[in-house]
C-alpha positions as CSV (number, residue, x, y, z in Angstrom):
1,X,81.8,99.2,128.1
2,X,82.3,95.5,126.8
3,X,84.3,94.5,123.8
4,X,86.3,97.2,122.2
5,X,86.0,95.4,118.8
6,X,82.1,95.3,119.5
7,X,82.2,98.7,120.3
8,X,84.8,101.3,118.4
9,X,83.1,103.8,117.6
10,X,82.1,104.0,121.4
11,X,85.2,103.7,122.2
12,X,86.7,106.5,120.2
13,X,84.0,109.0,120.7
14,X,84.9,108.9,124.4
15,X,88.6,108.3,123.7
16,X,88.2,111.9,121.5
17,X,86.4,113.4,124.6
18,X,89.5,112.2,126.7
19,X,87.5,109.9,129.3
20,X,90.3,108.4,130.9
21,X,88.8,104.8,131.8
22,X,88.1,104.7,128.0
23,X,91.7,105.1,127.4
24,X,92.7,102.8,130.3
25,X,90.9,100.0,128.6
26,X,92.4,100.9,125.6
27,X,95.5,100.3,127.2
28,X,94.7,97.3,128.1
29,X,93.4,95.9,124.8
30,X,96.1,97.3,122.4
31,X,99.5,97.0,124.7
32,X,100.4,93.6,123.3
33,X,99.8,94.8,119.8
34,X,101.7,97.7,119.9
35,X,104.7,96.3,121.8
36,X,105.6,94.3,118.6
37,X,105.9,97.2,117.2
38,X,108.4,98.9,119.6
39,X,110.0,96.2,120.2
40,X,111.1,96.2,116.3
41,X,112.6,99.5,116.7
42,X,114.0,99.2,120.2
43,X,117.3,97.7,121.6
44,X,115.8,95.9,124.1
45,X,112.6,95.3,126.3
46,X,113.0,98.6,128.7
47,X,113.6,100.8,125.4
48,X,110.2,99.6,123.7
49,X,108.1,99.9,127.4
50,X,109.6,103.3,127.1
51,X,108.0,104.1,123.8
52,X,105.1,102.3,124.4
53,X,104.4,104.6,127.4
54,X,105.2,107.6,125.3
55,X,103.0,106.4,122.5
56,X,100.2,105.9,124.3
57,X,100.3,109.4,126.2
58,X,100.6,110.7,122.1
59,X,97.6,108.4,121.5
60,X,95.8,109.9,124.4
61,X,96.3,113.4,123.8
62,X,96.2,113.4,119.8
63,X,92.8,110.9,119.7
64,X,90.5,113.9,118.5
65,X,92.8,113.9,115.5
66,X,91.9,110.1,114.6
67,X,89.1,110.9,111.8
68,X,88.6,106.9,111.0
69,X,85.7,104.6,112.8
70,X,87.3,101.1,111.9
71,X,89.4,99.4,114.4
72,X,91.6,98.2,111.9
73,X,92.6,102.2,110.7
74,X,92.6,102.7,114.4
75,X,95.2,100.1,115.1
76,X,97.5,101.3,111.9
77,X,97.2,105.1,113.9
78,X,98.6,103.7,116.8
79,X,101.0,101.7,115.4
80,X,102.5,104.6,113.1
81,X,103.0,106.5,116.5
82,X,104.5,104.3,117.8
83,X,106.8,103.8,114.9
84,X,107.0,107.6,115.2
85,X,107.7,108.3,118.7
86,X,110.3,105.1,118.5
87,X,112.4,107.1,116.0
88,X,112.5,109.9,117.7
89,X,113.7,108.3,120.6
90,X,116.7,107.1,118.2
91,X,117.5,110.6,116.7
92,X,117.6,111.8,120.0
93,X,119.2,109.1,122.0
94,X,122.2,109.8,119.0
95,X,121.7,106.7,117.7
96,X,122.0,107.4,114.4
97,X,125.6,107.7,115.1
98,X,125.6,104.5,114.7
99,X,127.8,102.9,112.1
100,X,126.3,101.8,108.3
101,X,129.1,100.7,106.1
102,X,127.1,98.7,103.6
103,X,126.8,101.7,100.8
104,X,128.9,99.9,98.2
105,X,127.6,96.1,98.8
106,X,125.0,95.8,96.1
107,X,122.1,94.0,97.6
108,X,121.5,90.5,96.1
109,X,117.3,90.6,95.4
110,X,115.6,87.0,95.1
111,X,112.8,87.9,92.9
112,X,110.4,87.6,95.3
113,X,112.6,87.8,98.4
114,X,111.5,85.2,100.1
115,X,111.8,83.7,103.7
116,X,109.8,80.4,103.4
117,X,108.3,77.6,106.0
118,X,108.3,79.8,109.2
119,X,105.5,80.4,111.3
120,X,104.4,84.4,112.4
121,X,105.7,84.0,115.9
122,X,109.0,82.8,115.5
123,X,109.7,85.1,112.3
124,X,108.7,88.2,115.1
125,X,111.4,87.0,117.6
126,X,113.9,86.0,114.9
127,X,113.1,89.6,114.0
128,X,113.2,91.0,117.5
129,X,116.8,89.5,117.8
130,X,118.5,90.9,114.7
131,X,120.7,93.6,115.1
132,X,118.5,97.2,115.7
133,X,120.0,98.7,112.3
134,X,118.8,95.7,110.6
135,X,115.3,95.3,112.6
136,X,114.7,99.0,112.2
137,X,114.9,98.3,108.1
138,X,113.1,95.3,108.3
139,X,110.3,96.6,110.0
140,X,109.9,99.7,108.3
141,X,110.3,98.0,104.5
142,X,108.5,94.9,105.2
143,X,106.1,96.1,108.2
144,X,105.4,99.3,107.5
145,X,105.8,99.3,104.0
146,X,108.1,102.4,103.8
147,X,110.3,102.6,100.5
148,X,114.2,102.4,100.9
149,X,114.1,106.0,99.8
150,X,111.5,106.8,102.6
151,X,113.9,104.9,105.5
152,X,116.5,106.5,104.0
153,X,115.1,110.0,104.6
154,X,113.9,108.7,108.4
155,X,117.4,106.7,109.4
156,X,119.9,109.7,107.9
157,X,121.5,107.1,105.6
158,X,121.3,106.4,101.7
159,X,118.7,104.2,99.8
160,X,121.3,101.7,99.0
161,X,122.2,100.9,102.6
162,X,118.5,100.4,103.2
163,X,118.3,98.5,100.9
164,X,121.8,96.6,101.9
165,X,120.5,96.4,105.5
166,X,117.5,94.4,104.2
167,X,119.2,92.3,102.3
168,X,121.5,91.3,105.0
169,X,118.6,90.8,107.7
170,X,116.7,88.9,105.6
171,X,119.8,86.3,105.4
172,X,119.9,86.6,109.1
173,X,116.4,85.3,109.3
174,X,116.9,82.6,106.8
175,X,119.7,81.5,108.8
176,X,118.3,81.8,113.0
177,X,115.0,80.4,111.4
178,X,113.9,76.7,111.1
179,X,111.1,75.4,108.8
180,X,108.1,75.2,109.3
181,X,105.0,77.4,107.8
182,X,105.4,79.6,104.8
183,X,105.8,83.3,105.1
184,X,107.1,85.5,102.5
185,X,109.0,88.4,102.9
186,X,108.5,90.1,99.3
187,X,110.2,93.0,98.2
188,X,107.7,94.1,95.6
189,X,104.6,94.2,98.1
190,X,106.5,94.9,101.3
191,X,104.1,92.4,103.2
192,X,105.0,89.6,105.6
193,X,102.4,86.9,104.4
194,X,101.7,83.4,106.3
């Protein structure tokens, strides 16, 4: 079939029809991408291949659902079941029994929040390496672009412990990272930029 970028909208029309070596070589193209993403919201290498084999038998059977023709909305629909299915796994795995006890620290906001002189890679494994209640924040705030209210809702805890949990991983990163490129973690447009 050739390049996926070169050919989407082939791509998805037979995804949508459920051709199977389509969605082999989707597979193939997007498993690197999309194991960022689990790995944010994982504890460890065998949880994210876990939810990137769920995600992609979601992305298999849901593709008639995808109404968009652009790679780029494709790619942001994969990624947000990923996200989806890796949360999931959390409620049910009981992890939200995990322990938040950051409600009363009042987060301490740089205006912008910023993580400066690091390059893409190493900010993703100095992310990869927090804590999961911190990486789950940070990639849902600053990845995903989720409000604190919004992870609230999806995590079972309260805006301010987002929010808390944020402001603690960011000092994390500040701390495991060394300079080198700028990125900015900003807390009013919830992008990582390089």
């Amino acid at each position: 079939m050739g390049s996926i970028k070169n050919n989407i909208a082939t791509v998805l029309r037979y995804l949508q029809k459920g051709d199977q070596d389509t969605f082999k070589e989707v597979v193939y193209h997007y498993s690197g991408i999309l194991m960022t993403v689990a790995k944010i919201y994982t504890r460890n290498k065998e949880d994210a291949e876990d939810v990137l084999q769920d995600a992609f038998i979601s992305i298999y059977r849901n593709a008639q659902n995808f109404t968009g023709s652009e790679e780029k909305a494709f790619i942001a629909w994969m990624k947000k079941i990923v996200t989806n299915v890796a949360l999931s796994k959390y409620r049910k795995m009981h992890y939200s029994k995990e322990t938040y006890t950051l409600d009363t620290i009042s987060p301490q906001f740089e205006e912008p929040l910023v993580l400066k002189q690091y390059e893409y890679e190493e900010l993703m494994n100095a992310i990869y390496n927090l804590p999961l209640k911190y990486k789950r924040v940070v990639g849902l705030f600053a990845l995903n672009g989720y409000s604190h209210k919004e992870i609230a809702e999806m995590l079972d805890i309260k805006p301010n412990t987002s929010r808390s949990l944020y402001s603690r991983a960011t000092t994390m990163l500040y701390k495991a990272l060394s300079p080198k490129k700028k990125i900015v973690l900003d807390e009013g447009s919830k992008k990582i930029y390089t």
